[in-house]
N, C-alpha and C positions, 0 to 999 in steps of 0.2 A: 586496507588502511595502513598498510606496513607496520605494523610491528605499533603504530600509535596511538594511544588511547581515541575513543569514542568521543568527542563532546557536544554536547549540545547548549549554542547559544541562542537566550531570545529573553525579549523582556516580557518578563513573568507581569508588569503592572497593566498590559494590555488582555482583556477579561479575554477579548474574541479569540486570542492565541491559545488560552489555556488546551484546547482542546486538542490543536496541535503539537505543542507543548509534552503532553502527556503521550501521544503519539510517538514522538522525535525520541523521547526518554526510555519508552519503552525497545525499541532497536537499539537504543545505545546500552541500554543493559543486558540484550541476548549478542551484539558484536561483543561486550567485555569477559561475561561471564557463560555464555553458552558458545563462545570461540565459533559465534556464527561469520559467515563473510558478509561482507556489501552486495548489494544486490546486483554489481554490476560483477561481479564474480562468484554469483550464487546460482546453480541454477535453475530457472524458470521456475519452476515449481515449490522449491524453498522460499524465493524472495515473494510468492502469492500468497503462501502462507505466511511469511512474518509479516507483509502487510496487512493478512487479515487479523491475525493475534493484536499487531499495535492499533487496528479498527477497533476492536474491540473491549480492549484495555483502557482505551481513551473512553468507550463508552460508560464503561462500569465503573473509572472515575469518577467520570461529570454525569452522570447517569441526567436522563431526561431530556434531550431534544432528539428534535428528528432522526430516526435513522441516514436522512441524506447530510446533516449536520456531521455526521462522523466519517463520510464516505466522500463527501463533493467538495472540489476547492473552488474557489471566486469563478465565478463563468461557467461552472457546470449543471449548470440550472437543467434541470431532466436528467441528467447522467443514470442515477440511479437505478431511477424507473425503468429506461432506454436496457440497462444493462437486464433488469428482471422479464423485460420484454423479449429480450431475447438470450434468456438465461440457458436453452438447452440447447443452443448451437453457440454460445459462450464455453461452455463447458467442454464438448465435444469438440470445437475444434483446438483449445488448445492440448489436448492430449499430446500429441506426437511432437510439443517443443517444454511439455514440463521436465523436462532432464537435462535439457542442451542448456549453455551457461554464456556469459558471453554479453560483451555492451550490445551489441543490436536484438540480442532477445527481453534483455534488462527495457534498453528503448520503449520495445514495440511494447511491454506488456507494462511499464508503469508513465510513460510520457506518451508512446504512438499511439495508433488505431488496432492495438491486436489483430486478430483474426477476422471481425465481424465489423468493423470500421466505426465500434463505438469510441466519441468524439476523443477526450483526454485521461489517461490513466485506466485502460478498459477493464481487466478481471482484479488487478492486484488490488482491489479498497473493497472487494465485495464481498472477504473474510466469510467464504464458504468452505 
């Protein structure tokens, strides 16, 4: 972010955001005060886990919907499931890139097909 504060814009009068909302706020206060980096300068294994921390921050905000409500964006319908199903060759195979840092590892593990070719944002929303 060079040196420039964190912000997070969105309007707060739209209900369905909230949950994102509290997500987005939550990385913007570990980029300001925990001097974490961006995910695309994080590596792998840092940016899995503050994805899973702001999964779960948002949950225990808004607490009570689906567990896939805090994990799946617009079109991920099964993601979740898809991801539990194949949760111990998830696991295993990203070992050997949770240290490497870098846009194409940032890509593959919160936009690409990770390792196991689950469809959008594969391990980084399963806040394990």
């Amino acid at each position: 972010m060079d040196g420039h504060l964190a912000t997070v814009m969105m309007p707060i009068e739209n209900v369905q955001l909230r949950l994102i909302l509290a997500h987005e706020l939550t990385h913007s206060v570990h980029f300001q005060l925990a001097n974490m980096q961006n995910s695309f300068g994080a590596p792998g294994g840092e940016t899995m886990f503050l994805e899973g921390i702001a999964m779960r921050t948002a949950q225990r905000i808004l607490p009570g919907s689906p567990e896939a409500a805090y994990t799946e964006m617009a079109g991920d319908k099964g993601w979740l499931a898809e991801c539990y199903r194949k949760k111990d060759a998830v696991l295993a195979s990203i070992l050997p890139d949770l240290d490497k840092s870098g846009s194409e590892i940032a890509m593959k593990y919160t936009f690409g097909e990770g390792n196991n070719g689950c469809t959008v944002r594969p391990i980084a929303r399963l806040g394990l």
